[in-house]
C-alpha positions as a printed Julia matrix, in Angstrom:
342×3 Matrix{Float64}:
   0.0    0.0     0.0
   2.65   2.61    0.75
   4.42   1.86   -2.27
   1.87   2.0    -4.35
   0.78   5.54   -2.24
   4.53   6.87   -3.44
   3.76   5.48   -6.69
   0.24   7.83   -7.13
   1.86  10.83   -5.67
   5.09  10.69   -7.76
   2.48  10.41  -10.49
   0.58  13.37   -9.48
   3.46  15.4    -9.51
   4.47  14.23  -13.15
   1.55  15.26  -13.87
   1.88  18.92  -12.77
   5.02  19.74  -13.95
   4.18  18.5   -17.51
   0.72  20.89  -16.86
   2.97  23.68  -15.67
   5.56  23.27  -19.2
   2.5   22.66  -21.38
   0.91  25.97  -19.86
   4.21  27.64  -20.05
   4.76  27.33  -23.65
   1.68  30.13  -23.94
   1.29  32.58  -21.13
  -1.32  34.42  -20.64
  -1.45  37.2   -18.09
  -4.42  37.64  -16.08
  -5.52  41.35  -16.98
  -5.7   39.97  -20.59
  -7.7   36.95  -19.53
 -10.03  39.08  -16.9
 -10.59  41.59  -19.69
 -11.74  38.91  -22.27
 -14.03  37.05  -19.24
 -15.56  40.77  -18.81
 -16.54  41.87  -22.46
 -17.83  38.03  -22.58
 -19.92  38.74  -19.36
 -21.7   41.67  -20.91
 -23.87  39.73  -22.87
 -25.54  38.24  -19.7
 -25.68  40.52  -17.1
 -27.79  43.49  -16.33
 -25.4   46.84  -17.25
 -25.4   48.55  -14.26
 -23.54  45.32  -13.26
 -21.41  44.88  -15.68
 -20.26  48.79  -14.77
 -19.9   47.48  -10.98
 -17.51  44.43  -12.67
 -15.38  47.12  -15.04
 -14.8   49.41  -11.92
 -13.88  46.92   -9.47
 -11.06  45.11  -11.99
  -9.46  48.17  -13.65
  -9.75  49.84  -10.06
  -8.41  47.3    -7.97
  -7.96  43.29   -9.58
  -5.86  44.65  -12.66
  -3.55  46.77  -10.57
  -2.6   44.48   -8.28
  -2.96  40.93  -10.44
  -2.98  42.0   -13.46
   0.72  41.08  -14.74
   0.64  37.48  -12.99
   0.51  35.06  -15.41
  -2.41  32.28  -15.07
  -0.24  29.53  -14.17
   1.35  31.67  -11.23
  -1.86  32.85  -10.11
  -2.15  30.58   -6.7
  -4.61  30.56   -3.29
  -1.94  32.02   -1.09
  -1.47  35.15   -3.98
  -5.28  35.83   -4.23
  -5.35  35.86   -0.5
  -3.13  38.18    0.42
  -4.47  40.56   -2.19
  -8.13  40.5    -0.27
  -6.91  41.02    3.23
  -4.4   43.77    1.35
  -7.84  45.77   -0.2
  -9.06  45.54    3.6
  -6.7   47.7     4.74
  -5.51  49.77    1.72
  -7.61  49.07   -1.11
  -8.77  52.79   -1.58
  -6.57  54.88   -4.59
  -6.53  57.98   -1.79
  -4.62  55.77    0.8
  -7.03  56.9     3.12
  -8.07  53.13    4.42
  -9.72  49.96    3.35
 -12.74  48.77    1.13
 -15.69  47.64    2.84
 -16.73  43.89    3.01
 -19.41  43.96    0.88
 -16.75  45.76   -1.99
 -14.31  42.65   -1.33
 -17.11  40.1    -1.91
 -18.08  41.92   -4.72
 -14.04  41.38   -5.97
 -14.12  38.22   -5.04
 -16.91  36.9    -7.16
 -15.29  38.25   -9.82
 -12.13  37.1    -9.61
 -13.24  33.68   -8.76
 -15.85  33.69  -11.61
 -13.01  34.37  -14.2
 -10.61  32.06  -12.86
 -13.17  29.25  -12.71
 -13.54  29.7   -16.61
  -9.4   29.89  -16.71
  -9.29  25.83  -15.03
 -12.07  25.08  -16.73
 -10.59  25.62  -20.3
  -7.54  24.34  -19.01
  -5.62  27.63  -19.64
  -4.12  27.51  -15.48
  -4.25  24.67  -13.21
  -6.41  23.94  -10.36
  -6.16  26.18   -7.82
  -8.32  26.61   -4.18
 -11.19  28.92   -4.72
 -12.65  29.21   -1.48
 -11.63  32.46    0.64
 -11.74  34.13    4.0
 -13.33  37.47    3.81
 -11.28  39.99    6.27
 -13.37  41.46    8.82
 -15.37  44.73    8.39
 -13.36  47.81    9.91
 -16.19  50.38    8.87
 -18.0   51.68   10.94
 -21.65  50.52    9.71
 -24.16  52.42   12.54
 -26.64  54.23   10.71
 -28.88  56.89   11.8
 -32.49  56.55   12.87
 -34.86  59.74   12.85
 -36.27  60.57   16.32
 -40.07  61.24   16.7
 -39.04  64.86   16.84
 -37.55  64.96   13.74
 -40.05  62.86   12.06
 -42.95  65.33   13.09
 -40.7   68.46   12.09
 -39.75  67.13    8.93
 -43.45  65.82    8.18
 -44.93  69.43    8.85
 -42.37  71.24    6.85
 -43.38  69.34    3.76
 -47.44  69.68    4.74
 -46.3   73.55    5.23
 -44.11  73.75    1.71
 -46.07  71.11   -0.59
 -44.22  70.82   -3.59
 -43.93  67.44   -5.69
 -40.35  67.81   -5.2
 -41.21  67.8    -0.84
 -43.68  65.22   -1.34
 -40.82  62.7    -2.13
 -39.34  62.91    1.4
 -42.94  61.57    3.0
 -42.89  58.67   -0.04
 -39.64  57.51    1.06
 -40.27  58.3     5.7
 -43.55  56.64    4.7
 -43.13  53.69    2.24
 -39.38  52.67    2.75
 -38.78  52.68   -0.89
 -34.64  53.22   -1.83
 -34.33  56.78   -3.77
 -33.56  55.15   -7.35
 -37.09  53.63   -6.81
 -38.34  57.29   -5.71
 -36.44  59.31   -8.71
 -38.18  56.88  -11.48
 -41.9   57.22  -10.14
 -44.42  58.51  -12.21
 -48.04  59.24  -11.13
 -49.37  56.93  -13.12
 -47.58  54.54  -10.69
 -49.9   55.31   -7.94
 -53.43  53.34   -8.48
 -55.29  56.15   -6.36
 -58.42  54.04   -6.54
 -57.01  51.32   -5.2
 -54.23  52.68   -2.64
 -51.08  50.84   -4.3
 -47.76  52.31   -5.26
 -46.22  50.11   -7.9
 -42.91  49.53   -7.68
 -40.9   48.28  -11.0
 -38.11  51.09  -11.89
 -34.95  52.43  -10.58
 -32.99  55.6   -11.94
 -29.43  55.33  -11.29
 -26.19  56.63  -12.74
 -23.74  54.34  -13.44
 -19.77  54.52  -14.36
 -18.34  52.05  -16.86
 -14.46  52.1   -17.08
 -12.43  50.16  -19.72
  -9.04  50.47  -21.43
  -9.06  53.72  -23.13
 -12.1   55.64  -21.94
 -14.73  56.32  -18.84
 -18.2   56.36  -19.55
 -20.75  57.83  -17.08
 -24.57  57.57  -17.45
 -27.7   57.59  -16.04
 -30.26  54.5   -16.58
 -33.56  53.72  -15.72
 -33.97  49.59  -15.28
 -35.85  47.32  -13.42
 -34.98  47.11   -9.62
 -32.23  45.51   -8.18
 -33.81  41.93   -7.15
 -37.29  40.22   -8.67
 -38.33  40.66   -5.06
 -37.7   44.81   -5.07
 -40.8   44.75   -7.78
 -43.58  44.78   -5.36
 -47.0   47.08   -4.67
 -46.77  49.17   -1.08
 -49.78  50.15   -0.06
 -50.84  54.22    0.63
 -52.51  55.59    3.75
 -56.65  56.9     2.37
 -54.9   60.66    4.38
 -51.4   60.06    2.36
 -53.07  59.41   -0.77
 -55.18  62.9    -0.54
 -52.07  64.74    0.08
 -50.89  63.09   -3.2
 -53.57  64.62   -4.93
 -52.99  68.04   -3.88
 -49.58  67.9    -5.73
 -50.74  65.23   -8.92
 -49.43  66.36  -12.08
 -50.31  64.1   -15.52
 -50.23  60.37  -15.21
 -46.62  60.22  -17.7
 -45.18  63.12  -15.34
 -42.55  61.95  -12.93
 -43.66  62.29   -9.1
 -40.87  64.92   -7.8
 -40.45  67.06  -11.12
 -43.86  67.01  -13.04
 -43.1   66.77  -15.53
 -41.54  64.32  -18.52
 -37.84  65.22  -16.9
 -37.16  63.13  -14.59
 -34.48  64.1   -11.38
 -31.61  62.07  -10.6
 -30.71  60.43   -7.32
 -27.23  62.58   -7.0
 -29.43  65.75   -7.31
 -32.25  64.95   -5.12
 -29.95  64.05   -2.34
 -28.59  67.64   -2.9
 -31.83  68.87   -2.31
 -32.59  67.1     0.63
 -29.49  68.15    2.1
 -30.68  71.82    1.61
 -33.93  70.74    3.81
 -32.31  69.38    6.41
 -30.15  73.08    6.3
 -33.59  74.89    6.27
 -35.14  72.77    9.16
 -32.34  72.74   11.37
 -32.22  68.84   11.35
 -29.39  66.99   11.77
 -27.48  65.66    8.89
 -28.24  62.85    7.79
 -27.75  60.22    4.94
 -31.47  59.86    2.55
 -31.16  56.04    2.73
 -32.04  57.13    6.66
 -35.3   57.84    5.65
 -35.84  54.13    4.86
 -34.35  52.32    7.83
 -36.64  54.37   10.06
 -39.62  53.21    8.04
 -38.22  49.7     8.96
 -37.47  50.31   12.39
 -40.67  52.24   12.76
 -42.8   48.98   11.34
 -41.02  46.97   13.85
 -41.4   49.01   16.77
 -45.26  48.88   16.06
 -45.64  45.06   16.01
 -45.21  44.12   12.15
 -44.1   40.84   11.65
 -40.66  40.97   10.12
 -42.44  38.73    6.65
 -44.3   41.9     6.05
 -41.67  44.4     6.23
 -39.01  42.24    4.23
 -42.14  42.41    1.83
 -42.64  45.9     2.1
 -38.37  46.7     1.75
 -38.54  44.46   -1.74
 -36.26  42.04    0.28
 -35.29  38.66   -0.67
 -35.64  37.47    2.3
 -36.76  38.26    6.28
 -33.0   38.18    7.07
 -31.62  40.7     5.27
 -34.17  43.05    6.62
 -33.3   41.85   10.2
 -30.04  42.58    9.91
 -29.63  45.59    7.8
 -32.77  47.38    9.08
 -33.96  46.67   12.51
 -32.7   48.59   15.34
 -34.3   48.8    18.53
 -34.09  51.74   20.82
 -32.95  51.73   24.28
 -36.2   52.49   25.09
 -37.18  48.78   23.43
 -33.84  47.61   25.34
 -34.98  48.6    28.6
 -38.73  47.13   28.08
 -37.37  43.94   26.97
 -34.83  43.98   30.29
 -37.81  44.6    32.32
 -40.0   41.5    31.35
 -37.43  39.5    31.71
 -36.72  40.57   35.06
 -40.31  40.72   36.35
 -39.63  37.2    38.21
 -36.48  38.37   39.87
 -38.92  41.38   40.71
 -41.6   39.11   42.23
 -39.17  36.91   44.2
 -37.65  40.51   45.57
 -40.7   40.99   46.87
């Protein structure tokens, strides 16, 4: 048995080496090969994904990978290179790439070297890898009751359909690509229901010789982000105090539509005016969330409500209990320790 062990493995090696000279008589360097994988990709994926791909390799996977040749390209080398983005993978120097941004490279890297083994251009490499931990700081800001009120009476005071869209987004949760690409026509008033089944969003395509930025309206990001929210019978009559025609978009009225960049300058302007403080628009939507929890919703109906693919994501992205919550919770539980005090 051990003989014949030494036998396989001296085999095996064989094996490799005349892999590694047969590979070597043709190298290929990755940025060529990730280059061809990504203009082969466009045909299949959605384009504001294929601009997320382009970014992400000439940005950071070309840079740093690019001049390996396939047959170097090993575990160890592709690891290093994601725990090296977590702490300097920003062009400014000034710190790391989030988690999410490293998964993102990661899929793509191991997308394009799975086509490499399987067409026999590199050998068989490891493509499992350990994601470095997150060293952002991810707490995100929840609106108080005060500001809620306050920023609900200054758009009741200053009606506008550009105002309106800050009570669509406090009031339905919906992200502000969804917001930026409503039309009235979108809102059944009969019926209550905002449909939900575009996004605006401007996107940035790099590639070797030029930079292309544009904006693009598409379908939302998941099958489950097309969805119908229903509107409040007082919400709805607001609406119509502000209704423009049925093909006019919701915050301009017209057949222009406003993109998310510009609306976000807007609201920053209102928060200025109120004398709120700052905060990020995608707020707006995890204290919907937070707010639906808080009042008994079961978490199904929320993830529903988000466009979610699932109740998980919407537990852990946008539930947040106050310490007021905290401290209720702590007293139940504590209500036989009270009793046995007594």
């Amino acid at each position: 048995l051990r003989k014949e062990y030494f036998t396989f493995l001296l085999y095996n090696r064989k094996a490799e080496r005349r892999n590694l000279m047969r590979l070597g008589k043709k190298k290929i360097l990755y940025k060529d090969w990730i280059y061809e994988w990504l203009i082969e990709k466009r045909e299949y994926i959605k384009e504001s994904t294929y601009a997320n791909y382009s970014n992400n390799i000439f940005n950071h996977i070309i840079p740093k990978l690019g001049n390996y040749d396939l047959f170097e390209l090993n575990h160890r080398i592709i690891q290093n290179f994601l725990l090296e983005l977590s702490k300097t993978g920003k062009k400014d120097g000034s710190g790391g790439l989030s988690e999410k941004t490293i998964k993102d490279i990661t899929i793509i890297v191991k997308g394009s070297l799975k086509k490499a083994i399987n067409e026999e251009k590199m050998k068989h490499i490891e493509l499992t890898f350990n994601y470095p931990k997150d060293q952002h700081d991810n707490k995100i800001y929840i609106l108080t009751k005060y500001e809620q009120n306050k920023m609900t009476d200054y758009v009741l005071n200053n009606l506008s359909t550009r105002n309106i869209g800050i009570l669509i987004s406090l009031y339905s949760g919906i992200r502000i690509g969804e917001l930026c690409a409503l039309k009235w026509e979108d809102i059944d008033f009969k019926k209550g229901i905002l449909d939900i089944h575009k996004t605006i969003q401007r996107i940035y395509i790099k590639d070797k010789d030029k930079n292309i930025s544009k904006v693009i309206i598409t379908t939302p990001k998941t099958k489950n982000a097309n969805r119908e929210i229903p509107i409040n019978k007082d919400f709805l009559e607001v609406l119509k105090k502000v209704k423009t025609n049925k093909e006019d978009y919701i915050l301009t009225g017209n057949n222009n539509y406003i993109e998310p960049r510009t609306y976000r300058k807007y609201f920053n302007k209102i928060l200025k005016e109120t004398k709120i403080k700052h905060f990020n628009f995608h707020s707006l939507r995890h204290t919907f969330a937070t707010n639906c929890i808080s009042l008994g919703v079961d978490y199904k109906t929320v993830s529903e409500l988000l466009g979610h693919a699932n109740v998980n994501i919407t537990l852990n992205l946008y539930v947040h209990p106050r310490l007021s919550q905290k401290k209720k919770c702590i007293d139940l539980v504590c209500k036989v320790f009270q009793e046995k005090v007594i």
